[in-house]
N, C-alpha and C positions, 0 to 999 in steps of 0.2 A: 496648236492645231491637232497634234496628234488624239485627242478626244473626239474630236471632227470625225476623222477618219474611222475611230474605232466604231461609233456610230452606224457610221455607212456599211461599214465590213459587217457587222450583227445584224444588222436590217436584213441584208439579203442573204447574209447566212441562214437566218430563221425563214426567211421566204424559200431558201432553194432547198433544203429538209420538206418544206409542205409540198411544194411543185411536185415531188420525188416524191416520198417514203408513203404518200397517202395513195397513192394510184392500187397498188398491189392490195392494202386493207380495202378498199371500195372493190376493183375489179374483181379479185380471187374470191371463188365460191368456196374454197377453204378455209377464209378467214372467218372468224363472229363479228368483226360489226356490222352488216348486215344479215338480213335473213337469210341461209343458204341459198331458199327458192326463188331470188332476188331475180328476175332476167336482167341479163347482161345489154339491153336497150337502159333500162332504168338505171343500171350500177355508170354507164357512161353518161348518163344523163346530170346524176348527182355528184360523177366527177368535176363534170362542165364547173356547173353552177358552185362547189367547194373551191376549186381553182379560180374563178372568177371573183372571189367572194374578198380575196385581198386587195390585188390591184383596183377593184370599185372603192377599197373603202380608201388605199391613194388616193386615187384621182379626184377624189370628194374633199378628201382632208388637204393636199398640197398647196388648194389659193390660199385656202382660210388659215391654216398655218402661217402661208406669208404674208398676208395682208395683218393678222396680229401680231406676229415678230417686227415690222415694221414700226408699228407704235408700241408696244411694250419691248422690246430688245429680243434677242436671241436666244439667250441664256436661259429665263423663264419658260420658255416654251419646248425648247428641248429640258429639261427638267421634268416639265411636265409631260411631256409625250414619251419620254423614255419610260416614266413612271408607271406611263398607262402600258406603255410594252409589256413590264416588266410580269404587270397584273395579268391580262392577257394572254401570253403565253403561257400562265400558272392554269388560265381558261383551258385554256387548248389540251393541255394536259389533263386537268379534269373530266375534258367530255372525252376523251381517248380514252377514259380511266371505265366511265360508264357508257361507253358505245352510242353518244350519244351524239348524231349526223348535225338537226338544227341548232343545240347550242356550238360543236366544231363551226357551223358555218359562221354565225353571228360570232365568234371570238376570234375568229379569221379576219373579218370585215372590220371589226374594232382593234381589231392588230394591226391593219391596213392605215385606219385612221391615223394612230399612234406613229406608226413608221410612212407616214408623211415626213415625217422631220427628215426625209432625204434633201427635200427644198430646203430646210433651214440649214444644214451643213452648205449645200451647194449656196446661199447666202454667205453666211460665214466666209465663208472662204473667200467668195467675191470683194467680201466686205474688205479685207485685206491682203490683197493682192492684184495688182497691176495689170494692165488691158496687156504688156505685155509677158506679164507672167502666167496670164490667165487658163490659157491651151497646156502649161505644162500642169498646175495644180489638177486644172477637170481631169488631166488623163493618170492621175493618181487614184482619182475618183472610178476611173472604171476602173483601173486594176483590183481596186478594192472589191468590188464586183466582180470580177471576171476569178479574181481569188475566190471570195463567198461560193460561188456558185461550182467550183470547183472542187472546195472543200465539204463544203457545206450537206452535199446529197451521200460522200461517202460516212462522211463524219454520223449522219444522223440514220443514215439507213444498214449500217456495221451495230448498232446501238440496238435500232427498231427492232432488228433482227433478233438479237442474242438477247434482250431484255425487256424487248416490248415497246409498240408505238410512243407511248407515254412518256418514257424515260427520254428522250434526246431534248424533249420543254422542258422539262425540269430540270436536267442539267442547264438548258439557256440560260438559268435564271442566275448563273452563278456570272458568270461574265459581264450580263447585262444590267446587275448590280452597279458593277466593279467599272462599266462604263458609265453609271450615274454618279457615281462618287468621282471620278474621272473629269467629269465635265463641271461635275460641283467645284471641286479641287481646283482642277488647272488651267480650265477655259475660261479663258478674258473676254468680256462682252464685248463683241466687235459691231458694235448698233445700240448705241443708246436709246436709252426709252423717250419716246417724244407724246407724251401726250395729248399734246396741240392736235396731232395727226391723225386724220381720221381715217376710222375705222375699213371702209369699202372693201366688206367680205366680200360682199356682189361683184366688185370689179373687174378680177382674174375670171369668173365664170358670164362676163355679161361681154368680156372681149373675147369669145371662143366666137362671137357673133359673124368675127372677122375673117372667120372659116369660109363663111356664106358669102359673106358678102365685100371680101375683096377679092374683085374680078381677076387682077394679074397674078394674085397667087393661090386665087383659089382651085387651079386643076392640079398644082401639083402637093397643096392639102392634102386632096382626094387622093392622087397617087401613094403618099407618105401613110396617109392612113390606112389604104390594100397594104401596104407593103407591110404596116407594122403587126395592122391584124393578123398577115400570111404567117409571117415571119414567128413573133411571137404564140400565135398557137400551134404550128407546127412544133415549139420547143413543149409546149401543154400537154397537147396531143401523143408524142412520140411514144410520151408512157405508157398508154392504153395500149398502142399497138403491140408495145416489150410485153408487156403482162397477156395480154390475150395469146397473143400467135405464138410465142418463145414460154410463156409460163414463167415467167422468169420471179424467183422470190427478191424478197427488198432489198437483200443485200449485195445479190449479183447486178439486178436493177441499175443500181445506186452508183456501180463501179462501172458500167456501160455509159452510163448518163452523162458520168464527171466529163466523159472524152469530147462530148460537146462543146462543154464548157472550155476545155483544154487548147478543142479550136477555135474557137471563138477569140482565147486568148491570145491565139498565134495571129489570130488573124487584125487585130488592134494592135499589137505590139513589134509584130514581125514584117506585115503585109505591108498594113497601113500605109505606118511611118515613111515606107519607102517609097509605095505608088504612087500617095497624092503628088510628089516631085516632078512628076514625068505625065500622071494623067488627069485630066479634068474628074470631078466628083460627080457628074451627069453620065459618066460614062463608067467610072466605075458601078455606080450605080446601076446602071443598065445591064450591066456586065452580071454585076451579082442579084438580080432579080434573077435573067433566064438563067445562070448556073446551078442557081439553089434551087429555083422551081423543075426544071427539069430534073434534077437529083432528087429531090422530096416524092416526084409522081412514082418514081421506079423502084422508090423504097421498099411498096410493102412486098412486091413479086418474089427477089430470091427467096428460096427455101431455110438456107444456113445465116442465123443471124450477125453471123462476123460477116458476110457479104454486104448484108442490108444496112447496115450500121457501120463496121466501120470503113468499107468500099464508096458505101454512096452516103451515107450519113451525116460523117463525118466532115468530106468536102462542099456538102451542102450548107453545114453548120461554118465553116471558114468563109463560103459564100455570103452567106447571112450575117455573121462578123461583119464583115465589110459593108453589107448594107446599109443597117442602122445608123453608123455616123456617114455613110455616104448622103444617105437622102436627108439627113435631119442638116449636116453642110451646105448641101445643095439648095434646099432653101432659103438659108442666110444668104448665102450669096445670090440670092438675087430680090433680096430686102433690102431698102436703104436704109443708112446707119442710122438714121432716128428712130426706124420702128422694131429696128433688132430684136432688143426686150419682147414687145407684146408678140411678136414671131416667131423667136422661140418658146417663148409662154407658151404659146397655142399650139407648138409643133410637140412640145413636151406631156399637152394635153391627151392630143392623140395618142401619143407612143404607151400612155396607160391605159386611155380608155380602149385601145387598139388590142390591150395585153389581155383584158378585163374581155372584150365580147369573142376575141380568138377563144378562148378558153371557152364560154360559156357554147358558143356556135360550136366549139370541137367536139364538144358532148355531147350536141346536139347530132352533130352524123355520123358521130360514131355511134350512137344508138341502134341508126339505121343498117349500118355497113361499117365493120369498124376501119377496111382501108381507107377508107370514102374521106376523112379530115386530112389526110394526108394527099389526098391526090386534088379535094378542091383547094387546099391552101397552094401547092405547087402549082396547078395550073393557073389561080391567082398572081401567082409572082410572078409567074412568065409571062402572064398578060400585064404586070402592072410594069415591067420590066421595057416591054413594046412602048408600054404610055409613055415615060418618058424620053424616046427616039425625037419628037420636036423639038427636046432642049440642048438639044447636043452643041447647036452655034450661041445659045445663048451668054 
């Protein structure tokens, strides 16, 4: 399995380099890939839509990835999706090379595609390992994450800095080799190929239906979905704010950024583990909507960016930690066991395409006002924080 892993760890290593190091090349009128005369409305606008432009091409690729890995096996298809990685971030690095905004976007979006194979890992792994080993494996799975994303913005923005946007893909490409040969190597097909089985790319995308239209869990859908959008683009967003008001270059950026991640990490590894013992996950929840959202509104005010960041920043970002598997819990449990599967399906839907319109929307107000994504996302969470107050007995 440790191919599995290395998979997931590159995925979002390569995502949390773009979330990071590209903010500073769009927003700064000192950089060349845009026009100097650029207004800074437009430069957050084509943040948005850059940032956006991965997690859409996720949440497009993750049914259809599994609904084929289903009938052709595992193996095959990460094979092939790593390949297309591998291509892609060669992309990325090209249009970095010639400043070039719409192909960066489209190699983003088909990098997106490609690193869909986070569902066939999280397969994988399912495939072999036990309902009660299950909770201990996924939470390897974030660590793998909460690592990536921790390394990942210093690793590539220390690089960006000293040798240019360009260079930290091109290095990717030596790793993400070294994971395909990897998985060629030493991964065992944990899912045979069934032929017989059909196809139902439609499937995964025709059961999001279930959004709408189941009554008893469809308000706290909605909830899960504010919360993921707030959540997740406040992490999009934050950059613009570092880069406008502080100036900050990519590689001071990059070493501010990681602290997010850092709590985030504390906050799954440290928090967690020990709250859910003692408290209901409707209530952590609740807990960590008003925390974070109140901390996010207040952000952009102080003058000295170690106030703003790591004062209120910071324990916003451990708030927000807590959230995501609080509310993404909270709605299993209150699924019966037969429809678990298509509930977290749909809950995992959200949580990208939640990541995907944060982003784009955060570009969108900050065009306007650049505190403005920051204060509608917190006041979001603290109203979505309220919503779930009726579930507290259940």
């Amino acid at each position: 399995m440790i191919p599995i892993f290395a998979v997931v760890f590159f995925s979002f290593f390569g995502y949390a380099m773009i979330t990071v190091i590209f903010m500073p090349m769009l927003l700064n009128p000192d950089e060349t890939f845009l026009p100097k005369d650029t207004p800074v409305s437009t430069r957050a606008t084509m943040a948005g839509i850059l940032l956006a432009a991965y997690p859409l091409g996720q949440f497009i690729g993750a049914p259809v990835l599994g609904a084929l890995s289903d009938r052709y096996g595992r193996k095959p298809l990460l094979l092939i999706t790593l390949g297309l990685t591998i291509v892609m971030y060669a992309n990325i690095a090209l249009a970095l090379q010639v400043e070039s905004y719409a192909w960066l976007v489209a190699a983003c979006f088909v990098c997106g595609l490609g690193e869909a194979n986070i569902a066939l890992a999280q397969s994988a792994l399912a495939d072999v390992s036990s309902a009660a080993e299950r909770g201990k494996v996924f939470s390897y799975i974030f660590a793998c994450v909460s690592g990536a994303y921790l390394t990942g913005p210093v690793f590539g923005g220390q690089l960006a800095a000293y040798f240019g946007y360009d260079v930290p893909f091109w290095i990717m490409l030596g790793p993400l080799g070294l994971g395909w040969l990897g998985v060629l190597a030493l991964f065992r097909e944990t899912h045979p190929p069934d032929p017989s089985k059909p196809l139902a790319l439609g499937r995964s995308f025709a059961n999001l239906r279930y959004v709408i239209t189941d009554a008893s869990l469809r308000p706290i859908y909605l909830l899960n979905l504010l919360a993921y959008t707030s959540a997740y683009g406040f992490y999009r967003v934050v950059t613009f704010f570092m880069v406008h008001k502080w100036r900050m270059s990519v590689d001071t950026m990059t070493l501010w950024y990681a602290g997010f991640a850092a709590a985030v990490t504390v906050a799954n590894l440290g928090i967690m583990p020990r709250l859910t013992k003692h408290v209901s996950l409707v209530k952590i929840t609740i807990t960590s909507c008003v925390g974070a959202g109140a901390l996010m509104m207040l952000m952009p005010w102080p003058p000295a960016a170690v106030v703003a960041i790591a004062v209120l920043g910071y324990p916003a970002s451990v708030f927000a930690g807590m959230l995501l598997p609080g509310a993404s819990g909270f709605i299993s449990t209150q699924a019966d066991d037969q429809r678990q599967g298509q509930v977290m399906g749909n809950n995992q839907a959200l949580q990208v395409g939640g990541e995907a319109g944060g982003a784009a929307l955060g570009g969108v107000l900050a065009s306007v006002w650049m505190p403005l994504p920051l204060m509608a996302y917190g006041g979001s969470l603290f109203v979505t924080g309220l919503g779930y107050l009726p579930y507290r007995k259940r």
